[in-house]
N, C-alpha and C positions, 0 to 999 in steps of 0.2 A: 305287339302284333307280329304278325309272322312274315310279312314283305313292306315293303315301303310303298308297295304301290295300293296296300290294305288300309295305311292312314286317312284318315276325311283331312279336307280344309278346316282348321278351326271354325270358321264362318259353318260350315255345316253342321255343328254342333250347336253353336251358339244361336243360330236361326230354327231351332226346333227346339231350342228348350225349356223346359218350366220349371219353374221352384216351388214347389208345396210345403207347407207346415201340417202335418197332421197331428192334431193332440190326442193324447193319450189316456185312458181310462186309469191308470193308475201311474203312479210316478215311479220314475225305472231310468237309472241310472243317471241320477239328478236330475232329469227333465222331464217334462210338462209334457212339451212340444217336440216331431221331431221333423228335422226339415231335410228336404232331398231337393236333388237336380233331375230330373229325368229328361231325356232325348231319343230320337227317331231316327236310325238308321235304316241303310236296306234290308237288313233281317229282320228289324221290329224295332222295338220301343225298349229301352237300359235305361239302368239308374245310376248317378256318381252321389254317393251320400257319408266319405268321411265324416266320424263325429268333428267337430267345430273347434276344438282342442289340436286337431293333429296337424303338424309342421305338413307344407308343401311336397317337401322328399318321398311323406311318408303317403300322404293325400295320390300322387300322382300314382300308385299301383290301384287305388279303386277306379281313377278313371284308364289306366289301362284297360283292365277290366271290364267300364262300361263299353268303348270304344270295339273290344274285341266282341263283346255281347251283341253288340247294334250292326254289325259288318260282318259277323262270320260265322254258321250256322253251326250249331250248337251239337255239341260230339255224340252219336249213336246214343238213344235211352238203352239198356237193360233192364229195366223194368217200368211201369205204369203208373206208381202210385207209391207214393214214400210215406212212413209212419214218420209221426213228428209226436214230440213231446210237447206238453203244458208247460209252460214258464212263469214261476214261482216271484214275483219283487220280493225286494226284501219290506213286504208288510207285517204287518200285527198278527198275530195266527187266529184270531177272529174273524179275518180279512179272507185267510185263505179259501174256506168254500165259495166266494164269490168271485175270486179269479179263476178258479179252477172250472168252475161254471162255464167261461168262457170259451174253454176249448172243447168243445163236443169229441167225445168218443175218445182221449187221449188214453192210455194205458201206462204211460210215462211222463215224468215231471221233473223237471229243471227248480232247484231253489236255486236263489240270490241266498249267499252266507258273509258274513264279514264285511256287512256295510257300516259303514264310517257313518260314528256316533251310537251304534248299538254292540252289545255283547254277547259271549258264545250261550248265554241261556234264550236271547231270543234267536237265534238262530235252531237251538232244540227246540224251542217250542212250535218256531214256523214248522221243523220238520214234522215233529210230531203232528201238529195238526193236519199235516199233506198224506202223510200214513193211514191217520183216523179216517179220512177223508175217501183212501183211494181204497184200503183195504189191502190186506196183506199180498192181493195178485200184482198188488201195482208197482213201478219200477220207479226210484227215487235217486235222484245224481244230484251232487251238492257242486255251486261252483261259487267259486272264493274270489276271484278275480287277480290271486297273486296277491292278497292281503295280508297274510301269515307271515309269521318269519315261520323254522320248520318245528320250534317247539311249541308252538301256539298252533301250527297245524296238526301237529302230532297227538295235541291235548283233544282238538277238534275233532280229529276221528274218531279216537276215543268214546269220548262224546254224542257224535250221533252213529255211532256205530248198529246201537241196539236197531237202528231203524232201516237195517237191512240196503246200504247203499249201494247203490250199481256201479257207481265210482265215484270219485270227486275230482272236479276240473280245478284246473290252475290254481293248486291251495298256498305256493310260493311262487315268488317273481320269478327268481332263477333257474337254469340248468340246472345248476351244483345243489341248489337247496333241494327243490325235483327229486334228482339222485340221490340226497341225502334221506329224505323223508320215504320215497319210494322203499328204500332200503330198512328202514325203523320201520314199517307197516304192513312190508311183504307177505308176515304172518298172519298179518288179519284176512288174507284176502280179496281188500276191495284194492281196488285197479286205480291210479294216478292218470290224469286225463290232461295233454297241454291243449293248452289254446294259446293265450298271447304268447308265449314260448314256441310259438311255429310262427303268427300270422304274424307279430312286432319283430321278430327277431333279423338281423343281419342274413344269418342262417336259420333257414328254415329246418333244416334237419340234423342240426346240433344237439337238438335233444333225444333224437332218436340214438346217434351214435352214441350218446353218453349214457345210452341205460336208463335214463329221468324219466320214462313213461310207461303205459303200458297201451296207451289210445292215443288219439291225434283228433283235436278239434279242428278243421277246415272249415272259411270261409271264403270264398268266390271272390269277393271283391277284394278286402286285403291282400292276397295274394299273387293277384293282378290280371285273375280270370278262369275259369273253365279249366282250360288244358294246364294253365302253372299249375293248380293245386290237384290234378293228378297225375302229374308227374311228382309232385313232392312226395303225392299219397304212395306212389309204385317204390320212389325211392327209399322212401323210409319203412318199408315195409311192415309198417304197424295198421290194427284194424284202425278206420276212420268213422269220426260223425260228423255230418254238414251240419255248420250251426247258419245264424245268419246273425247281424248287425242290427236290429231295429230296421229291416227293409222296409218299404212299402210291397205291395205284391208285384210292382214291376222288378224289384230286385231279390224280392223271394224266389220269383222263377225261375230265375239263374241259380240258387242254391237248389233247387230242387232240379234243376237239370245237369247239376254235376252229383247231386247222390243218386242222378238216375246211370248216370254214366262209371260210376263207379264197379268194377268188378266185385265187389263183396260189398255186403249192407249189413252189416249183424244188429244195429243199434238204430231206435230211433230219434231222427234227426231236428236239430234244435229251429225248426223252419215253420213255426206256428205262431210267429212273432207280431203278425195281422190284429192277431186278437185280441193285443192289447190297445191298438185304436179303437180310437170310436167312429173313424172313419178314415177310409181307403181312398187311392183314385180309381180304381177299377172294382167294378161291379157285374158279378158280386166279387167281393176281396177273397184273395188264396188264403183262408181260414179254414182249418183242420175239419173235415166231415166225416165222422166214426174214426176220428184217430190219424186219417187221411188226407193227403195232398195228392193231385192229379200232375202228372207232368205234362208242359207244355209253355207255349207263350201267354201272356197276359197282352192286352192293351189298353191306358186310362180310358178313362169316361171324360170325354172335353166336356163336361158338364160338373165332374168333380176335380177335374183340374182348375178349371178356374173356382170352384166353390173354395177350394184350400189355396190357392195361392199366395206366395208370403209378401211381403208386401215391400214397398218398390227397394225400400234399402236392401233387404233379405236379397232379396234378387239380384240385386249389383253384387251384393259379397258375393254370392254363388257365381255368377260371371267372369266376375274377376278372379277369382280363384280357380275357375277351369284354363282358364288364360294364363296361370302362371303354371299349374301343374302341367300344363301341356307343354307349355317351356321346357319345364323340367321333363319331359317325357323326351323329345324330340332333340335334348342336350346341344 
């Protein structure tokens, strides 16, 4: 936050918050279920939803994030209305026209590659069938998750290359590997895309200095909000795409109000993520319409807050863990 006299009382957090479990239409990134905290400041309603995996340290930039979302009004739109991509699981390529179904009007699509327990032929053949699927107008970005070492990414481009990629996000873990592979691919001309290599990293713009990219994946809440992540965006002077975390649409809206905020859009952005619930807390859910998201705030449905509410354990764990990461925030 930007003054000390911007922080709430913990109590003020804690007294307006609710923990939802929303399940999922299709399984995506090992879970079912995905569960969030959301809370009600003077500017609206924010979300704190680290995956369930991540250390405190790491935890306490998403509730940065929500804190700055709930208290301080959200930086100038430059534009109205964000193009978002279809988001691809890593399913069966039988599977695909029925996720892709889900996103009305998408013109772009996001595969899941390099999921643990499958190989680089299902991963061609998801692509392949998102191809068949969208037709040769349509825009196709592979993301790896950092799965690769760089000779197995290298094979991998390779690979789905015929299928005309927009880029491929995080195909190795590291910087150096990044730069190494950037560098073996140059000639094919699809573009290297980080994600966890800005939003997990110590240094957010280590990978920019180092040559490793040619795009910049940004999310809102890993990065601890709004204004951090464009300032990473100004400083690392690479184009960007907002992606989002499994939000609900109260933490969609903050991804879509920093690609609103954003001086240049070339790319659409990964904030269609609604669609793969089968249910929202706000009604209706920030779900793509011709391809589209509207900028603006959301606020739940207290009728679908408590339909999904997690239940009383879930809800101590979330508690408690705003209670330590604010610790950790307030040092």
């Amino acid at each position: 936050m930007s003054s000390a006299a911007a922080w709430p009382d913990l109590a003020e957090i804690l007294d307006t918050a609710h923990v939802v479990a929303l399940p999922l239409a299709t399984r995506f990134r090992g879970i079912d279920v995905r569960e969030a905290l959301l809370f009600e400041g003077p500017e609206g309603w924010a979300e704190f939803s680290p995956f369930t995996e991540y250390d405190d340290a790491e935890a306490s930039s998403w509730l940065a994030a929500a804190i700055e979302d709930s208290r301080m009004p959200r930086p100038a739109a430059r534009r109205e209305v964000i193009g978002v991509n279809a988001t691809v699981p890593a399913v069966a390529a039988a599977s695909v026209p029925s996720v892709l179904a889900r996103f009305d009007g998408c013109r772009t699509a996001k595969v899941k590659v390099a999921e643990p327990g499958q190989v680089l032929a299902d991963d061609v053949a998801r692509v392949r069938a998102v191809r068949e699927a969208m037709g040769p107008e349509g825009r196709i970005r592979v993301d790896a998750n950092g799965a690769w070492n760089v000779d197995e990414a290298e094979h991998a481009v390779h690979a789905l290359a015929e299928f005309d990629l927009e880029y491929v996000e995080q195909p190795c873990a590291s910087v150096e590997e990044l730069a190494e592979l950037r560098r073996r691919v140059k000639y094919m001309g699809i573009p290297i895309a980080a994600d966890e290599s800005v939003r997990k990293a110590a240094d957010p713009l280590a990978v920019a200095r180092a040559g490793a990219a040619d795009l910049l994946v940004i999310k809102a809440q890993p990065l601890g909000g709004v204004r951090r992540a464009l300032e990473i965006v100004q400083e690392a002077g690479l184009p960007a795409i907002v992606s989002s975390a499994l939000d609900t649409s109260v933490g969609l809206s903050m991804g879509v109000a920093l690609a609103a905020a954003l001086p240049e859009l070339d790319y659409d952005c990964g904030l269609g993520t609604a669609s793969l619930f089968t249910s929202d807390v706000v009604d209706p859910p920030l779900t793509p319409r011709t391809g589209l998201l509207t900028v603006g705030r959301v606020t739940p449905d207290p009728a679908l807050l408590a339909e999904h509410a997690a239940s009383v354990a879930r809800r101590q764990w979330w508690l408690d863990r705003v209670r330590r990461c604010y610790a950790v925030l307030r040092g």
